[in-house]
N, C-alpha and C positions, 0 to 999 in steps of 0.2 A: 223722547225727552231725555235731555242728558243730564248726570248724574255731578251732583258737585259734592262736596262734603259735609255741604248742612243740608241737599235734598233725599230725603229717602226716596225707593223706587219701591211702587207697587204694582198691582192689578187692578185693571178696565174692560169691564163690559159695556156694550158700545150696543145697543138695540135700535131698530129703526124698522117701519112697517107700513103699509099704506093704512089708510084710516078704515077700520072696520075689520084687519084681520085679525084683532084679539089679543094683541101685543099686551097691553097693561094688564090685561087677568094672569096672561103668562109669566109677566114682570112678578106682579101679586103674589103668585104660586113661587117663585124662584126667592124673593125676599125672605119666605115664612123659611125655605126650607134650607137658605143659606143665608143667618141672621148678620153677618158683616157686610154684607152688599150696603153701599150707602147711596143716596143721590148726589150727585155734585148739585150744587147750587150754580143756577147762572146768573151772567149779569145782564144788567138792560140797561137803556139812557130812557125808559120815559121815569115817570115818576109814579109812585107808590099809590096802587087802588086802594079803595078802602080794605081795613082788616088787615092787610099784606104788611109783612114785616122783614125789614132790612135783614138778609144776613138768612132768614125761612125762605121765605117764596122767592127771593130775587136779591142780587146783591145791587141797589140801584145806585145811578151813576148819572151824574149829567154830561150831556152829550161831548159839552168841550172834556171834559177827563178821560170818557170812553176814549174818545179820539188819539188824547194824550198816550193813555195805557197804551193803544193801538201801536203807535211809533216806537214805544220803550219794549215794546214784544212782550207784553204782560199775558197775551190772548195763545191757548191753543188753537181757538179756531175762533173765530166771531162773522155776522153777515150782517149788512145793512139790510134790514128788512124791505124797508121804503125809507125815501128821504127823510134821515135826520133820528131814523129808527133802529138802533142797534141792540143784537143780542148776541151774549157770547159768551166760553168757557176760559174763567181766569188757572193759569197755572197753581198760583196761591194756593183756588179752591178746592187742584187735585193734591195738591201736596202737603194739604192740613191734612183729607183724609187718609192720605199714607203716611202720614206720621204720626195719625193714629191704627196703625193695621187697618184697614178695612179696605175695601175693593168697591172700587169709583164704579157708579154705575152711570150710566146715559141712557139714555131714554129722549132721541133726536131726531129730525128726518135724515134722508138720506144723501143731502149733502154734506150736511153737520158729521154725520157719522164717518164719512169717507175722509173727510180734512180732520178727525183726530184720532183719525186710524194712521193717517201721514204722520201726526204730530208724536204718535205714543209707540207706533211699530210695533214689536212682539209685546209691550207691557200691556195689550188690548185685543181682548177677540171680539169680532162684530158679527153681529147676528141678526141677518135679515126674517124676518117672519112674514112669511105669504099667505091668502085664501089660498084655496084649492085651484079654486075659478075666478074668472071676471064675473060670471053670471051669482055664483055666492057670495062675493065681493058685494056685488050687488043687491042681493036679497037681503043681507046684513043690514047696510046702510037705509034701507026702504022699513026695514023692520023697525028700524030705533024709532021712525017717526020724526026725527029733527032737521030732515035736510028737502030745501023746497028741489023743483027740478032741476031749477040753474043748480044751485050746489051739489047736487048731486053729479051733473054732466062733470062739473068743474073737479069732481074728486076721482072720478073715474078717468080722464081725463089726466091727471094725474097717476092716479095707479097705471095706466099704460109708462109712463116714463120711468116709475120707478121699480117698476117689474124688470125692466131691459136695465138695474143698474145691480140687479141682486148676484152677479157673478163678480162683484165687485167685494162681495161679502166673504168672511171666514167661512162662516157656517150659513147653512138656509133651512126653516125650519117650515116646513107647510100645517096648517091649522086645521086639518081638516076634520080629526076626530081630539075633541080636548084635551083629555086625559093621556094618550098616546103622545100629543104635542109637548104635555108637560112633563111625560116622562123622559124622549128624548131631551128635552133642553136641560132636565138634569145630568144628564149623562152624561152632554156637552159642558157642562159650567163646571161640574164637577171636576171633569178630565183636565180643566184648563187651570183650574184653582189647584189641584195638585200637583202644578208645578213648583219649584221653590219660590216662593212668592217674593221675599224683599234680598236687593241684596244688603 
């Protein structure tokens, strides 16, 4: 992202992971222990569920403006999900929170992750988090109890593609013992956030 004279430049952590290997406890753990990490807010074009608040959960947009934004380059990354269905990272949203010091977090698949790793370059380290196995992978997801057989095929299924995109990452962090997990990713966030962070 380049730099103008009213944009401050900060720090991005960019996480991405197949469903089931523990990514958000890890996030959880990484927030408490480096209290400036923020979320970016994304945007969407549906409209607002109940409870959900403009600006908290979602910056919402109706489709013809997403679109608009789209053409004016307002987006670092955004996908059409399905027809008529957009979701995406406005610039704006990383550059309020580096003009307040704090360090953008994401928390995205691993598409999303890889197109604002283009967009941000060295102001982003990305970080894949994997099971050990496919087979604990699997035990994981059978354990919660939430996923019928199709979803289940359809998610593993998935983790084959996004296992073969993890070389695509900074760092890769494997889940296989918690606390070990969480010690490396400090060690990793730490290393990285010691950089000189704005210029």
């Amino acid at each position: 992202m380049e730099k103008t004279s009213s944009t401050p430049l900060g720090q991005a952590l960019i996480f991405s992971a197949p469903s089931g290997a523990g990514k958000t406890t890890l996030i959880n753990h990484l927030c408490e222990v480096f209290p400036n990490l923020r979320f970016s807010v994304s945007a969407c074009s549906r409209a607002p569920r109940e409870g959900e608040q403009d600006g908290v959960n979602y910056y919402f947009l109706p489709e013809s403006e997403f679109r608009r934004r789209i053409e004016r380059g307002d987006f670092l990354e955004w996908e059409e999900v399905y027809a008529g269905s957009f979701y995406g990272t406005l610039r704006s949203e990383v550059q309020r929170l580096w003009g307040r010091r704090e360090v953008v977090l994401f928390d995205v698949d691993v598409k999303g992750a890889l197109n604002l790793k283009r967009a941000l370059g060295d102001l982003a380290l990305t970080i894949f988090v994997a099971p050990p196995s496919r087979e604990v992978l699997k035990a994981r997801l059978i354990a919660r109890g939430t996923e019928s057989e199709a979803s289940l095929e359809k998610r593993l299924a998935r983790f084959d593609w996004e296992m073969s995109q993890q070389a695509s990452f900074d760092r890769v962090v494997i889940n296989d013992q918690l606390e070990r997990a969480k010690q490396e990713l400090e060690q990793v966030v730490g290393d990285f956030l010691a950089r000189p962070p704005f210029a």
